[in-house]
C-alpha positions in Angstrom: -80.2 74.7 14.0 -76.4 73.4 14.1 -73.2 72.8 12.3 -73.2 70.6 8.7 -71.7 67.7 10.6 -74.2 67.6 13.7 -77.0 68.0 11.0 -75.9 64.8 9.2 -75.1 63.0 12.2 -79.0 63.2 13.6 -79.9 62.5 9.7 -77.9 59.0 10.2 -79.2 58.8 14.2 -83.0 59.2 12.8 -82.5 56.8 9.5 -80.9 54.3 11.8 -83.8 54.3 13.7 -86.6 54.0 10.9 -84.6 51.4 9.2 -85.7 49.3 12.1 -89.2 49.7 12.3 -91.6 47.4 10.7 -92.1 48.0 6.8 -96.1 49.7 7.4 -94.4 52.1 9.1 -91.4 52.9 7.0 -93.3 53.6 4.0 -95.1 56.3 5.9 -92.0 57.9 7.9 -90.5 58.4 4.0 -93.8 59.6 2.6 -94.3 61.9 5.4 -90.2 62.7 5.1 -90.1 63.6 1.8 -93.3 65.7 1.9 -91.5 67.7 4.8 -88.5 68.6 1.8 -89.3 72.3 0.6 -86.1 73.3 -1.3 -87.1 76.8 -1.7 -87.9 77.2 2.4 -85.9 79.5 4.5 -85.4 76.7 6.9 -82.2 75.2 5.5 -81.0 72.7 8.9 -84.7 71.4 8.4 -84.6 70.5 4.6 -81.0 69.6 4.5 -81.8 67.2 7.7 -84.9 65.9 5.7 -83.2 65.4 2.3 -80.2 63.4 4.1 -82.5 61.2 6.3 -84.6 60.7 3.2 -81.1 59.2 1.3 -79.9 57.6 4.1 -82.8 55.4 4.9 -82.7 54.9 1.1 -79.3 53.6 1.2 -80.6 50.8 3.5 -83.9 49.7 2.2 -85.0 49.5 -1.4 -87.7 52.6 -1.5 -88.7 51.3 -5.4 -90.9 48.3 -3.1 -92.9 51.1 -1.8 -95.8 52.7 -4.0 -94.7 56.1 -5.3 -91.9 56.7 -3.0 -88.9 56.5 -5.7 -90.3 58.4 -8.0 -91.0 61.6 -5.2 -87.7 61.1 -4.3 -86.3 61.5 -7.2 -88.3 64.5 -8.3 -87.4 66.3 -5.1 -84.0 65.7 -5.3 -84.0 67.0 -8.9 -85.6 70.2 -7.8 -83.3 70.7 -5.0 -80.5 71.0 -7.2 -82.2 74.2 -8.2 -82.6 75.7 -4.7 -80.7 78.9 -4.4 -78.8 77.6 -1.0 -75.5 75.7 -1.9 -76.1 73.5 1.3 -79.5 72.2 0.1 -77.9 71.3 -3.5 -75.2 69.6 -1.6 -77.2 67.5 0.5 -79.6 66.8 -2.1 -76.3 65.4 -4.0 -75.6 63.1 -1.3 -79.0 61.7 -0.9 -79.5 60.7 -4.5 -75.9 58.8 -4.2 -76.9 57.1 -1.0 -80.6 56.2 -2.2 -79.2 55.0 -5.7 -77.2 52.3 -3.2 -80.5 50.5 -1.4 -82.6 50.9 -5.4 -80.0 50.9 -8.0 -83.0 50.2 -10.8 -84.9 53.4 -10.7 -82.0 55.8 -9.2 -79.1 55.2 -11.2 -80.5 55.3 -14.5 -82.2 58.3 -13.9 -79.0 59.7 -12.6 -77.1 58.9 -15.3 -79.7 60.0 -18.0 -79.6 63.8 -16.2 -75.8 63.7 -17.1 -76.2 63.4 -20.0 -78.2 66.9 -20.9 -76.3 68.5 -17.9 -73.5 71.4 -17.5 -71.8 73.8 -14.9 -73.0 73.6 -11.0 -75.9 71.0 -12.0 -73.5 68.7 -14.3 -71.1 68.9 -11.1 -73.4 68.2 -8.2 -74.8 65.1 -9.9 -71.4 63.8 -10.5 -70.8 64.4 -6.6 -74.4 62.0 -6.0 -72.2 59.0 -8.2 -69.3 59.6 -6.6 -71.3 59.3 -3.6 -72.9 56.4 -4.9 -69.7 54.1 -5.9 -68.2 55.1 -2.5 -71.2 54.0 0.0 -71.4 50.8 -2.4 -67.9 50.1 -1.7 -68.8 49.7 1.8 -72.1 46.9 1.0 -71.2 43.7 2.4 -70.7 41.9 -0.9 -71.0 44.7 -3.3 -71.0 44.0 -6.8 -70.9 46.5 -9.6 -69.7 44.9 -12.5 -73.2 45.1 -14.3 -73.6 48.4 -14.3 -69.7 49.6 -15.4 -71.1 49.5 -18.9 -73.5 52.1 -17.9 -70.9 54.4 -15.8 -68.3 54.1 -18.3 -69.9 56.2 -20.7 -70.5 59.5 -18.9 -67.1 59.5 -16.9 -65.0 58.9 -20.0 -66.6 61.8 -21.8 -66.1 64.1 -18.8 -62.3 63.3 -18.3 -61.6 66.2 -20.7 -64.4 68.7 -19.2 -63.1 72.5 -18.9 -64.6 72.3 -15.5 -61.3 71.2 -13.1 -64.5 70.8 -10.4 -66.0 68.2 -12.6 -63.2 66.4 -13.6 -61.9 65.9 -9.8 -65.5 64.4 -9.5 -65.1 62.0 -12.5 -61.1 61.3 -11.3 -62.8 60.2 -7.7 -65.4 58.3 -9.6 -62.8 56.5 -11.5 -60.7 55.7 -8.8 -63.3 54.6 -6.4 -64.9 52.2 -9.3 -61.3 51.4 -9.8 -60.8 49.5 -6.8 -64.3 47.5 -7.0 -63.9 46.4 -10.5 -60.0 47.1 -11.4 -60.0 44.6 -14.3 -63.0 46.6 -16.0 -61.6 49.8 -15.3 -58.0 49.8 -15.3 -57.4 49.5 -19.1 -59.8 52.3 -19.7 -57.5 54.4 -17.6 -54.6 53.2 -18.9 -55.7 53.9 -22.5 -57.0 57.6 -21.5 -53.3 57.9 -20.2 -51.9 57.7 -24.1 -54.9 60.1 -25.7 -53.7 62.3 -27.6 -57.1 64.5 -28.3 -57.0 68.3 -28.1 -58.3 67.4 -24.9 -55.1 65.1 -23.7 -54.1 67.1 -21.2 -57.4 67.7 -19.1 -57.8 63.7 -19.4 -54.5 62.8 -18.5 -54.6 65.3 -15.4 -58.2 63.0 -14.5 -56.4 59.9 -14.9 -53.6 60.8 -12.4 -55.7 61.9 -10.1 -58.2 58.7 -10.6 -55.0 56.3 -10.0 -53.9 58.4 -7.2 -57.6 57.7 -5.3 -57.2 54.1 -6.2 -54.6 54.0 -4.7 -55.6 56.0 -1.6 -58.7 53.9 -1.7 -57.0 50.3 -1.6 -57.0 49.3 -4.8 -55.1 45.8 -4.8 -51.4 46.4 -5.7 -51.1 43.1 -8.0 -54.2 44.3 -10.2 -52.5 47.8 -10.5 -48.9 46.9 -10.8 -48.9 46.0 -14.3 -50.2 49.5 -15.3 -48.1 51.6 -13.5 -45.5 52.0 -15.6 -47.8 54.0 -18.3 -49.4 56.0 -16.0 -45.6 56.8 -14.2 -45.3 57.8 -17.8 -47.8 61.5 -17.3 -44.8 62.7 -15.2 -42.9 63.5 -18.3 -46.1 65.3 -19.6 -45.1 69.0 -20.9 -48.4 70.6 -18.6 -47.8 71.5 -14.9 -50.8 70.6 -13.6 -50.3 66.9 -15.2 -46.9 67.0 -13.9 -48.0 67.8 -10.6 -50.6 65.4 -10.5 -48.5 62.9 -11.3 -46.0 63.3 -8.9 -48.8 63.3 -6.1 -49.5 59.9 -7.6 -46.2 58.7 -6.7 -46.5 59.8 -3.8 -49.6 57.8 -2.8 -48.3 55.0 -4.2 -44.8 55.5 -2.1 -47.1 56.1 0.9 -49.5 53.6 0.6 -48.3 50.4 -1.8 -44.2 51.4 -1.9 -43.9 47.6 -4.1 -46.2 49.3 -7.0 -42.9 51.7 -7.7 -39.6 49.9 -6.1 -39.1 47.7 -9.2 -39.0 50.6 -11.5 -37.8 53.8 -9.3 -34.6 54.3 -10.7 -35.4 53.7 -14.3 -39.2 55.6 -14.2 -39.0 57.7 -11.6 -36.2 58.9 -9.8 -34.6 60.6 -13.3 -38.1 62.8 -13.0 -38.0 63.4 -9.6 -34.6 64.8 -9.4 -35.4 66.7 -12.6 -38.6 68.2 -11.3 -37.2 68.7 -8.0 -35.1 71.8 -9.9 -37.2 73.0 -12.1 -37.9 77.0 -12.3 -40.2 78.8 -13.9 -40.3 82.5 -12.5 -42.2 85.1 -14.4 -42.7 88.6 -13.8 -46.4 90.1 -13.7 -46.8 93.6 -13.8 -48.5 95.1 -11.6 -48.4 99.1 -12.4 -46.9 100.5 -9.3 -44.6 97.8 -8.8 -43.8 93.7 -10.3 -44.4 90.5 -8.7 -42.6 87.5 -8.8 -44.3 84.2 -10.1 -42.6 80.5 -10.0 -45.0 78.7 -11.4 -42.4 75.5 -10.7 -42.8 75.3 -6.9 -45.4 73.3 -6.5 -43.5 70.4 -8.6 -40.4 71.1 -6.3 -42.5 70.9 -2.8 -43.7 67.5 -4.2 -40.7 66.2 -5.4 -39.1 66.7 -2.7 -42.3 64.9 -0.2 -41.8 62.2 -2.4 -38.1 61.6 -2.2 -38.8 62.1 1.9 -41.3 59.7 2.0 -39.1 56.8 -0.4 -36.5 57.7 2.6 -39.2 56.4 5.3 -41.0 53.9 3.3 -38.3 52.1 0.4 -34.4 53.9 0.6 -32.9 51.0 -0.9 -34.7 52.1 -4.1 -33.3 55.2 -3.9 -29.9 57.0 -5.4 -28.9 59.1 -2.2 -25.6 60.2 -3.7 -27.2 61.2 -6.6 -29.9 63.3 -4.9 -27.0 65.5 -2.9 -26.7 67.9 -5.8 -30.3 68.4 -5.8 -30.6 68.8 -1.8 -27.7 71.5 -2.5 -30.3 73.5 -4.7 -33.1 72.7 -2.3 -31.3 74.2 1.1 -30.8 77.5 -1.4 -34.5 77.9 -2.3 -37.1 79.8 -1.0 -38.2 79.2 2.7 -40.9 76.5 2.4 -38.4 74.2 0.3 -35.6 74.9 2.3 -37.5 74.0 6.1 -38.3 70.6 3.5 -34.8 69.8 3.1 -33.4 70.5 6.3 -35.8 67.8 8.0 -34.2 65.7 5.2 -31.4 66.0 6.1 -31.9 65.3 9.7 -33.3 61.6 8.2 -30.3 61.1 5.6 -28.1 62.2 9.8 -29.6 59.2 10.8 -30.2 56.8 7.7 -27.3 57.4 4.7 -24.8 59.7 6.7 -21.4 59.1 4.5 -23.4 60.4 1.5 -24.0 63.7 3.5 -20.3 63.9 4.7 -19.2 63.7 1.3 -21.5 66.4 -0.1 -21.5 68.5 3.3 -19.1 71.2 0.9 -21.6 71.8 -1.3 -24.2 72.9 1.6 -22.1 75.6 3.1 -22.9 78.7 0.9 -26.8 77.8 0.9 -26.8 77.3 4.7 -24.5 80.5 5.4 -27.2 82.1 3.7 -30.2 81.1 6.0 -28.3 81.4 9.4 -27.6 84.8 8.7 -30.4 86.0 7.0 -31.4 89.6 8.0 -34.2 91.0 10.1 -34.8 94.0 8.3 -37.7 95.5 9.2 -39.7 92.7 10.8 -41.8 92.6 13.8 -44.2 90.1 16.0 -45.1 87.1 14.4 -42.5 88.2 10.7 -39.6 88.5 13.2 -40.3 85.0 14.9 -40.5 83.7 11.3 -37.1 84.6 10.7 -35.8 83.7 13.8 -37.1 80.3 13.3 -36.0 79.9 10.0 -32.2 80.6 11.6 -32.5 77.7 13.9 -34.0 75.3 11.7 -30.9 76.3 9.6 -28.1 76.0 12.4 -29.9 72.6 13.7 -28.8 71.4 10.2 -25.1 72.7 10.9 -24.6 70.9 14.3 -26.2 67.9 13.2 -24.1 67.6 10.6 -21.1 68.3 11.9 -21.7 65.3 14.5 -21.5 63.1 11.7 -18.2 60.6 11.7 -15.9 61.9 9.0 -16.9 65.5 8.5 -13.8 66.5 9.5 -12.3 65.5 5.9 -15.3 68.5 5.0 -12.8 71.4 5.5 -15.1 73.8 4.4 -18.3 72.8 5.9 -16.2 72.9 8.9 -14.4 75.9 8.6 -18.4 77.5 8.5 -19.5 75.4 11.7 -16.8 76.8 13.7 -17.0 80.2 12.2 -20.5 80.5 13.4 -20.1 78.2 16.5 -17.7 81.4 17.3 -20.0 84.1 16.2 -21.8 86.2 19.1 -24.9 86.9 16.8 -25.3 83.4 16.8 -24.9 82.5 20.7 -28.2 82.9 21.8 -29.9 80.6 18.9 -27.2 78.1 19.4 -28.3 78.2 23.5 -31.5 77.8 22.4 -31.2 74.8 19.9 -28.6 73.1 21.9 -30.8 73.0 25.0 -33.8 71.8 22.9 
């Protein structure tokens, strides 16, 4: 018995092992492996152990060389994805990926044709075995996939517009991963998913940005990609949220990991969106019966707008329009908590990286900060209370660091606030605190 992890570490500890014995007695440590896998048995660490030894050996050495083995495998893999436990499916997933590696000839085809007639948990756990396949063959010394994208192609591209969101993040991996071994193959099937225009556009262009953003993730080569990025840059102006968002998480992976793949068209593609989608809300009311609750369906765009523009701070500011972002940081030090504690460590990077632009906006931050400094108690206790408390001094750390800055002395506003609450007995004990930090 044990954990998930220690069960597939001894699976790869004990597959090691067999790979190097001689071939006699391989064929009978699967045989006698695969016999040992009872997907109905109460013993789950045994089976699961069994199933991911069984794909890990497979993933080394081409089981279609010995008599009957593939074909068991195959069959009990199959029938495990109809066990009632979800950790047999799961590692039954992962060992038809990682056998379809060492014996491409008889796994994948057969994967592939079970696609084809499958739906719901089945439909996603074998896309999870390709998506385990294409990543372990990414690793092969040498790998080479480019005769079998015609066969991929087919089942991914009709599942980019599944109702299933499960299924398509499996197809978006799949895409991506593939991406990055054969980019020229796949690259300008993405980039014509990302102009569909289908009753299903909007499912498929939420798979493409997430299948660019694991390409990129993955290491995809910047100069293959480059040329394409300016359609897919184009989903951020998509009407959905959830294509909005994914798009803006794109950008953010491609800030993070290849910053040359946006610099040359930030401020025409992307920085018009980003400060657009940094302010959007969209509250709605649900009722409740007793009482209403508040919905901003927005937020999520904000928070990621706003990790974007941080990270173009760390990774490319001279791409960036810092002036024009200070209305938009004036918004985002008014917002709720979790956009506000993401502004003020902004601002402590513009302190040190683009201070004049903060000295000439410092004015407009004074009614949003006076806000969060003294925001009330109420009736808070324990671990609420400390909340607030926090949130005061990440506020008043803002103040002082801004009114170090050269210059903000011409702010006559921001500085009639710092001295006002500089002054302020409520606010001597957090000002002790943050100033001995």
């Amino acid at each position: 018995k044990g954990s998930k992890q220690v069960i597939s570490n001894l699976a790869q500890c004990i597959a090691t092992i067999a790979v190097t014995s001689p071939s006699a007695k391989q064929e009978k440590f699967m045989k006698s492996t695969i016999s040992a896998i009872k997907p109905s048995s109460t013993d789950v660490a045994a089976t699961q152990l069994n199933l991911l030894v069984s794909g890990n050996f497979g993933r080394k050495v081409d089981v279609s060389k010995m008599k009957g083995v593939a074909q068991s495998m195959q069959k009990i893999y199959f029938e495990s994805f109809d066990s009632s436990n979800e950790d047999i499916k799961h590692a039954a997933a992962l060992a038809l990926g990682r056998a379809s590696v060492g014996a491409i000839d008889p796994f994948l085809p057969a994967l592939l044709s079970a696609l084809e007639g499958s739906s719901g948990k089945k439909q996603y756990l074998l896309f999870s075995s390709l998506r385990e396949f294409i990543h372990c063959y990414r690793e092969t010394e040498g790998s080479d996939l480019s005769s079998s994208v015609p066969m991929l192609l087919p089942p991914l591209e009709m599942n980019c517009g599944n109702e299933e969101e499960g299924v398509r993040a499996m197809v978006a991996e799949c895409l991506g991963a593939l991406a990055c071994l054969e980019p020229k193959a796949i690259l300008p099937v993405l980039q014509k998913l990302a102009t569909d225009d289908s009753d299903k556009k909007v499912h498929i262009h939420w798979t493409v940005g997430n299948a660019v953003k694991f390409a990129i993730g993955g290491q995809i080569n910047p100069t293959e990609l480059a040329p394409f990025m300016p359609t897919f840059l184009e989903l951020l102006k998509e009407d959905d949220l959830a294509v909005k968002n994914v798009a803006l998480l794109m950008v953010y992976s491609a800030v993070h990991h290849a910053p040359q793949l946006v610099v040359g068209i930030m401020k025409e593609q992307v920085l018009p969106q980003l400060y657009e989608l940094a302010q959007l809300n969209m509250e709605r009311k649900i009722d409740l019966g007793p009482f209403k609750h508040t919905v901003d369906d927005a937020l999520p765009l904000r928070k990621a707008a706003l990790s974007v523009f941080s990270t173009c701070l760390d990774k490319c500011p001279s791409s960036l329009d810092i002036p024009a972002f200070m209305p938009v940081l004036a918004k985002a030090l008014a917002d709720v908590e979790d956009i506000q504690l993401q502004s003020h460590q902004i601002v402590h990077t513009l302190c040190a990286q683009h201070p004049i632009p903060l000295v000439q906006a410092a004015d407009s931050f004074v009614a949003a900060l006076e806000k969060t400094v003294n925001k009330k108690k109420g009736q808070k206790t324990g671990t609420e209370l400390e909340r607030v408390y926090e949130w005061i001094k990440s506020g008043l750390r803002v103040m002082l660091a801004i009114s170090k800055l050269d210059g903000i002395i011409g702010a006559r506003k921001f500085c009639d606030f710092a001295d006002r609450i500089k002054k302020s007995k409520p606010h001597a004990p957090f000002l002790a605190q943050v100033e001995n930090e």
